[in-house]
N, C-alpha and C positions, 0 to 999 in steps of 0.2 A: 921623520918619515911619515909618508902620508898615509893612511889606511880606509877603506870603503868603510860606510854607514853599516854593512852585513857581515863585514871580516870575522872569521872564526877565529879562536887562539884557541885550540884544542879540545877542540869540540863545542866550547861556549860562544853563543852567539853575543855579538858587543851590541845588542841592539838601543835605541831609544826608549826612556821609560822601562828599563829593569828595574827588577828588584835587587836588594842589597842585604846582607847582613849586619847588625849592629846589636852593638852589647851596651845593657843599661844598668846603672846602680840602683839598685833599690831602695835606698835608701834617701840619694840625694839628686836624683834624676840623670846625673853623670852620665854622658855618653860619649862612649869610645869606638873603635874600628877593630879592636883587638881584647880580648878576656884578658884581664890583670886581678889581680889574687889581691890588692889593696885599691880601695878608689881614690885618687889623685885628689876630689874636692872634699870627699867625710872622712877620709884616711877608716872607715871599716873596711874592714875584710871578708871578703868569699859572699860577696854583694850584688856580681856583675849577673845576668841573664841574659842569653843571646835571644833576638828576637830577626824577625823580617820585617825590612819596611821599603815603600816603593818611595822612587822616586821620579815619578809623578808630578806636575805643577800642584801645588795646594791652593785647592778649593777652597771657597772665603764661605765656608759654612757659617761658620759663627758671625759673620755680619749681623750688627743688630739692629739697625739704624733704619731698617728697613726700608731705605732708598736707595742703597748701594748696590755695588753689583761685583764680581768679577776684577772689575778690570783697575775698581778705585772708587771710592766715596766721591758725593757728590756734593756733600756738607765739608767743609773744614773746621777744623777744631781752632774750638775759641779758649783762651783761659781764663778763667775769671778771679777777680779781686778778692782773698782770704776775708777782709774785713764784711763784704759785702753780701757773703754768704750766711745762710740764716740756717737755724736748724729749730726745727718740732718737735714737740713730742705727740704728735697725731703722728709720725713719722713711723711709730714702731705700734704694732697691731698688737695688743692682749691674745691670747693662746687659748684663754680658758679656762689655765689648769696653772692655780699661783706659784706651786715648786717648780715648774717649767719657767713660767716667767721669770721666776729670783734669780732663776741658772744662765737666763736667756740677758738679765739685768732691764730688764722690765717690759721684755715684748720682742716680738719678731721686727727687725729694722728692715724697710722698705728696702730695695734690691741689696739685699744682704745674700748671703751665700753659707749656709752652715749645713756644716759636713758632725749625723750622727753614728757612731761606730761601738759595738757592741757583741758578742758573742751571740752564736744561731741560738733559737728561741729565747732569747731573755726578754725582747718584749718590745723591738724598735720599732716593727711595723703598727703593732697594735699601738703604741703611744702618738705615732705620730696619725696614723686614723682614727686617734679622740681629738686629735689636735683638729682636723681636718674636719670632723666633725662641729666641732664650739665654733670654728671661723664659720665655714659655712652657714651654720644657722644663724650668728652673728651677721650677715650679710656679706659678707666677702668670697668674691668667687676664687673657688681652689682646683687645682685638676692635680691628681692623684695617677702617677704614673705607675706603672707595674712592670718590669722585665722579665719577673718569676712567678708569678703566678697569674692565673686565668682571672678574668668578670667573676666566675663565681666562686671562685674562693674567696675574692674580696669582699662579696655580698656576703658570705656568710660569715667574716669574720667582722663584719659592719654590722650584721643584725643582732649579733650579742652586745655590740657596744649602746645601740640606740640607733634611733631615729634619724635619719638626713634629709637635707633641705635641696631642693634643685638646683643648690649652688656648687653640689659638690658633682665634680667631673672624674669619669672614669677614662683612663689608656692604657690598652700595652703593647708597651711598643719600645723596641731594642735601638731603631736605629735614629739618632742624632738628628738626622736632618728630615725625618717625616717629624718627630720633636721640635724641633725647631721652629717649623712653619705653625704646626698647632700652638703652641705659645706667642708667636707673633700674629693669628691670623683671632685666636680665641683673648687676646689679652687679660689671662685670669692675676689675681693677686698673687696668689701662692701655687706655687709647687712644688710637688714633693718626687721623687726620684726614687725609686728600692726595685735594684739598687746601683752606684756606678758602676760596680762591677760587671753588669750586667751589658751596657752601653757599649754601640757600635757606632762606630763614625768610619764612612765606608772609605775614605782620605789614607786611612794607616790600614795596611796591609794586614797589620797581630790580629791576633784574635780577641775576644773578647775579655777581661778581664784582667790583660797584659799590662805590662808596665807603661808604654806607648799609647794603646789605648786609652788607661783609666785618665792619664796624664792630657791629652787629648783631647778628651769630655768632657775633665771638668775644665780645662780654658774656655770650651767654645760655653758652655754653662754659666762659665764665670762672668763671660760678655755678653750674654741674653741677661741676666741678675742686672749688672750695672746700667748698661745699654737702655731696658725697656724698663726699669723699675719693679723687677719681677723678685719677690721672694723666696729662692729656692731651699726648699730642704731634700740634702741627699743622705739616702745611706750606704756606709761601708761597714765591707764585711774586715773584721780583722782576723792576725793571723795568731799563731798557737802561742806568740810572747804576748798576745794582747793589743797590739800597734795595726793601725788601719793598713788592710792589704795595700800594695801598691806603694808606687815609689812617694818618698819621703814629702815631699815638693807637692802632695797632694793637703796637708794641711798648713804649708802657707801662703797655697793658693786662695783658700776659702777664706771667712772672717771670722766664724768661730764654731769651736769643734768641741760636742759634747759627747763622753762614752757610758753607757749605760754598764753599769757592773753590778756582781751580784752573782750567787748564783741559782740557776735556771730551775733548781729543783725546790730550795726555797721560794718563803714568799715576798719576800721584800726585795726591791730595786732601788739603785743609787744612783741617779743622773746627774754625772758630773764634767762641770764646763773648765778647760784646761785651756783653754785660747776666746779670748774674747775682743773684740776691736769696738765693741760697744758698752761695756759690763766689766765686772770684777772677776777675774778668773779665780777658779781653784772653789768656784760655790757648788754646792751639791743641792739637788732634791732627792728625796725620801719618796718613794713608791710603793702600796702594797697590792698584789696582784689576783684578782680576785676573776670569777666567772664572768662577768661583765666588762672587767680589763684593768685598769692599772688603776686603785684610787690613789688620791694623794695622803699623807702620812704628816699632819699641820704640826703634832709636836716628836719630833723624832728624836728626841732626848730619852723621852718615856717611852719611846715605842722599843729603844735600844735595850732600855734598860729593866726590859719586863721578863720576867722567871728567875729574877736572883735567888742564888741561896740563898740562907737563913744561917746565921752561925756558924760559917764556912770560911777558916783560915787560905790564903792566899786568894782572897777577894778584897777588891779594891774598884772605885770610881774614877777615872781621870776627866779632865775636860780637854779635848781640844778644837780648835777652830780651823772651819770650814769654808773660807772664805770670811764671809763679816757673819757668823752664823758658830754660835759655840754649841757643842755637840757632846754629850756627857756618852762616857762608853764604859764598860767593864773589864777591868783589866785582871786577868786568871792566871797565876803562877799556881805551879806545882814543883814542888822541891823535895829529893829524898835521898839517900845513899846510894852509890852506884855499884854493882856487882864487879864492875871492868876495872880495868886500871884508866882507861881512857874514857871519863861521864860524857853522857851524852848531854844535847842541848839541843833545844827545837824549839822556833815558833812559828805564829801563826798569827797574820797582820800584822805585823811590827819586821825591825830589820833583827835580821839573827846576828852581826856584826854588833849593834847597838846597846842587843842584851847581852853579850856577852863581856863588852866593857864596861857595862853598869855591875855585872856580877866581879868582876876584876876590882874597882873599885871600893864595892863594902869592903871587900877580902883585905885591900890594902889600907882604906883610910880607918874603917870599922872592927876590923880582927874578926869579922864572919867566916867562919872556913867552908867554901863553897867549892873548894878545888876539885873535892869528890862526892860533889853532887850529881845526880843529874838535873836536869834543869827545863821546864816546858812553860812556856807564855804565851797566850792566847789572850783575842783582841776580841772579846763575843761579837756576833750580830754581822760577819764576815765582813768587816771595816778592814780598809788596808791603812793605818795612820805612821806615821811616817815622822808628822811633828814632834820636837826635842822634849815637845810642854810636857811629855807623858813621861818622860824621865823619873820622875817623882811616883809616879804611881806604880809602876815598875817596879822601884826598888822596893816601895811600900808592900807590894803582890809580894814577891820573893821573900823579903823579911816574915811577914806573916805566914807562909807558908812551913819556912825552913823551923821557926820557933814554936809552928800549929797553935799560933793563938788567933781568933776570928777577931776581927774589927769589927767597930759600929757601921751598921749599914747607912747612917748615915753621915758616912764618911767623905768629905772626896777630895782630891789632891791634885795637885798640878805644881810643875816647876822644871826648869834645865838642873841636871847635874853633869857638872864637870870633870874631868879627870880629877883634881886635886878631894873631892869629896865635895864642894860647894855648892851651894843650890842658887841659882841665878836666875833671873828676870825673864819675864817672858809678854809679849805683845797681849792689849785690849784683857788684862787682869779685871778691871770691872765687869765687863761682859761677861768673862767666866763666873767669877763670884755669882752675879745676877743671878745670869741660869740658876746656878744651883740653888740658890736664894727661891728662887720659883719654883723646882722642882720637891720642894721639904726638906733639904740638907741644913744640917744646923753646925754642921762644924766643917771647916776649909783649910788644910795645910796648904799654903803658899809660898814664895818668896820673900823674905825675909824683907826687900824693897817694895815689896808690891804691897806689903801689910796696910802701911799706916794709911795708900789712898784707897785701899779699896774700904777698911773702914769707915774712912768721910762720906763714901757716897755709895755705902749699903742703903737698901730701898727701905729697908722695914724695920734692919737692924735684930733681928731673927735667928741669924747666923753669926757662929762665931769665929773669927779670923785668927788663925793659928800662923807664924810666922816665925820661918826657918832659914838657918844661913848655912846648915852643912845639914847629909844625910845622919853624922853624929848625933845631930838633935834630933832627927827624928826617932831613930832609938832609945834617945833618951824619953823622950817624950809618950813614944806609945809601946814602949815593950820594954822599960826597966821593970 
């Protein structure tokens, strides 16, 4: 049946170029015509958000070619030969600031695209205009985009950090395609984005900040980075689990995505790189945050490990690794009788699942009777560690705790423990040893496998290498 270009169907006009409703996952960018309580592509639940979007011809904003037009490119794509492709290391820009670089794996890579996310004031803006700052006066032209704040709060949050060179450029400005044209018309090296949140691309109908939109930005973003050789840094805001706002598909659109944690009332920050397409993932840098802005923190071993008690039962050292970067931390049990019939258990940095089958364990392999303890492990210095290596120090906190006898502080420990009570092997044991080797530790419980090479290639030979194959030995050893 035929029906006019203006035909009503009850009341709604069927015109050209309406808008539409559509529902999006938040997580995996999924979109649907209808709300579903499961997403068909991430199988999460209660993910979907309806938004508005027009349908509209889409506008070739993001062209970056800057020849094109509208209607179609004027260049065609060439592909080139793998072998014949060469790669630099002038290619990736130094930052400035060396625990930036370690996390970035050795510099900002020419149109690379990296997405920073972090909780409101912990420190994003202010790092990445130190950042802005070292390139700038290094010569490289930067323009420093704004969507939340005015010229002069960025001046003033620039004049406590230092001095700037006329390289560095100021904008704020929300919408995508007055963006656009400034970066193609000013061709700076770097730019920085805060935040995408913020970004309007006048193409999608949502509002700022929406699932569509954020998704939307960072493509056209994505293709100004590759396109003109542009280095962008953007920041996102994350939500109350800690995971960057916006749909999911927003960090494997970028190349790598570092999160700033910590917290905001403290003084120290953790910037760590979780996706890297140039670098080693899972490396962290050490921040500590002062009146002038973020210094870097060169041995964070010591920085961790500074205010230990003195003679204090259920303290212990563990090592774990940071990427290629070993990191000594303090591991805190407290162990005591329980009033309840049902003990309590709580941690803090570590997983509560973890400690409580390392406490299962002495119970069964050991004869520890911990069934009516209560039970609290803490990670000092608000590490979230997560690695098996700390197994060993764990039990070693606990033990020490539950019998209140203090260990030598220059103790430290590391190792997997298994269900069965055995202590097993764990990655780059040299490395740990060292550290500790560096920091004044003179004594190492380790893995029982790991002993004999890390004594061949002790540096100093300083340290003495203690080697274990069940947690049995270790009671045997430090609390008969």
């Amino acid at each position: 049946m035929y029906f006019p270009r203006n035909f009503c169907i009850g009341g709604i006009k069927m015109a050209k170029g309406k808008t539409s409703t559509v529902f999006f996952c938040q997580s995996c960018g999924y979109e649907s015509t209808k709300w579903m309580g499961q997403c068909p592509g991430c199988k999460e639940w209660n993910t979907f958000v309806e938004e508005t979007v027009s349908k509209s011809p889409y506008k070739n904003a993001g062209n970056v070619s800057g020849a094109g037009n509208a209607v179609g490119r004027q260049t065609r794509a060439v592909p080139a030969v793998l072998s014949e492709v060469t790669v630099h290391e002038e290619n990736k820009m130094t930052t400035g600031i060396s625990e930036l670089d370690r996390v970035l794996g050795g510099g900002i890579v020419q149109g690379s695209l990296t997405l920073v996310g972090g909780d409101p004031g912990i420190g994003k803006s202010t790092l990445l205009l130190q950042v802005c700052r070292n390139m700038s006066n290094a010569g490289h032209k930067v323009l420093y985009i704004s969507g939340e704040e005015s010229l002069t709060q960025i001046k003033m949050r620039a004049d406590r950090i230092g001095t700037f060179s006329s390289n560095m450029l100021l904008l704020c400005e929300t919408s995508l395609d007055e963006i656009s044209e400034v970066i193609r018309s000013g061709k700076p090296e770097v730019v920085v984005i805060d935040s995408i949140q913020t970004m309007y691309n006048e193409t999608v109908s949502a509002a700022p900040g929406s699932v569509s939109q954020v998704r939307e930005s960072t493509g056209i973003l994505l293709q100004l980075a590759k396109g003109l050789g542009v280095s962008i840094l953007i920041v996102g805001h994350v939500t109350k689990e800690g995971t960057v706002a916006g749909p999911r598909v927003l960090e494997h659109m970028v190349d790598t995505v570092l999160y700033f944690e910590g917290d905001k009332h403290a003084s120290y920050r953790i910037l760590r790189g979780v996706k890297n397409r140039f670098g080693s993932t899972n490396e962290i840098g050490v921040f500590e945050m002062q009146e002038q802005g973020l210094k870097e923190v060169k041995n964070a071993s010591e920085y961790m490990l500074n205010g230990r008690p003195e003679n204090a039962s259920g303290s212990v050292v563990a090592c774990t690794m940071e990427g290629t970067r070993p990191l000594l931390v303090e591991i805190q049990a407290l162990v005591c009788h329980s009033n309840f019939g049902i003990p309590r258990r709580q941690t803090i940095g570590t997983d509560f699942n973890r400690v409580n089958l390392l406490m299962a364990v002495l119970e069964k392999r050991s004869g520890v009777q911990l069934a009516s303890c209560d039970a609290y492990v803490n990670i000092t210095g608000g590490l979230k560690v997560l690695e098996p290596a700390i197994d060993l120090g764990i039990v070693i906190a606990i033990l020490s705790s539950f019998k209140n006898c203090a260990l030598s502080p220059k103790l430290i420990a590391f190792g997997e423990v298994g269900l069965s009570g055995e202590v097993r092997a764990v990655s780059m044991a040299r490395q740990r040893v060292a550290e500790a080797e560096k920091l004044g530790f003179d004594t190492c419980i380790l893995p029982y496998v790991c002993a004999e090479d890390c004594r061949k290639n002790s540096q100093g030979g300083n340290i003495r290498i203690i080697g274990v194959r069940s947690v049995h030995d270790v009671m045997g050893g430090l609390f008969s």
